[in-house]
C-alpha positions, 0 to 999 in steps of 0.5 A, spaced: 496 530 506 494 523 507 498 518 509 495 511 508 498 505 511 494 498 509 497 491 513 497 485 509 498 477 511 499 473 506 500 465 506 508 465 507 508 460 500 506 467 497 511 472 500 515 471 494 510 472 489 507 478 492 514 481 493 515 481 485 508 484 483 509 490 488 517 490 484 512 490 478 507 496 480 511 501 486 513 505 480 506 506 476 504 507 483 509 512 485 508 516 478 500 515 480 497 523 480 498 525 488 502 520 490 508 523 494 512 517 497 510 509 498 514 504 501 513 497 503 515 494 509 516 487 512 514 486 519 520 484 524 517 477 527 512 475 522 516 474 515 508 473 511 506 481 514 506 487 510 504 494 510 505 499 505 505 505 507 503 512 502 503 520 501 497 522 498 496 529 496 489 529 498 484 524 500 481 526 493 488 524 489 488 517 494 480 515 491 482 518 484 488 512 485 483 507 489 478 508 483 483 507 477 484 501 473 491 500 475 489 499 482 484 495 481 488 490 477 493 490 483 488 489 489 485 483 484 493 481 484 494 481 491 488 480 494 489 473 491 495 472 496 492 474 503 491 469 507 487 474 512 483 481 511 488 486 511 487 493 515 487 499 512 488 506 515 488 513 512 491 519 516 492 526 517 499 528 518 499 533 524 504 539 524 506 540 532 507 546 534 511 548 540 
């Protein structure tokens, strides 16, 4: 399983905006082949940061996503809003064995 994390900063005059577009696409992406989980989340002290935060079944389905075009007409969308680069990370769950 991948998890992939992307932190977005907007112009706070594009909160809204972005809020209503993932509204829009969460479900599509959720329903997307692979992805097992995604939510959205708000940091606590900067109210223009987001991260979205997604479960992949591989790093396969993650590109077949990265690639499709329902991706691409998001990004285009959202990229739009940012008012700084966004960062992105993907990351293997790890088991702990005790």
């Amino acid at each position: 399983m991948i998890i992939r994390i992307v932190r977005m900063t907007f112009e706070p005059q594009q909160v809204e905006n972005f809020r209503k577009l993932f509204d829009e696409r969460k479900e599509l992406i959720r329903g997307f082949g692979g992805c097992m989980h995604l939510e959205l989340w708000q940091d606590a002290h900067a109210s223009n940061v987001f991260l979205t935060y997604s479960h992949w079944e591989s790093e396969k389905h993650l590109d077949h996503y990265r690639f499709s075009e329902l991706f691409k007409d998001t990004w285009a969308k959202t990229k739009a809003l940012f008012s700084d680069k966004p960062i992105a990370w993907s990351v293997m769950q790890q088991v702990v064995l005790s």
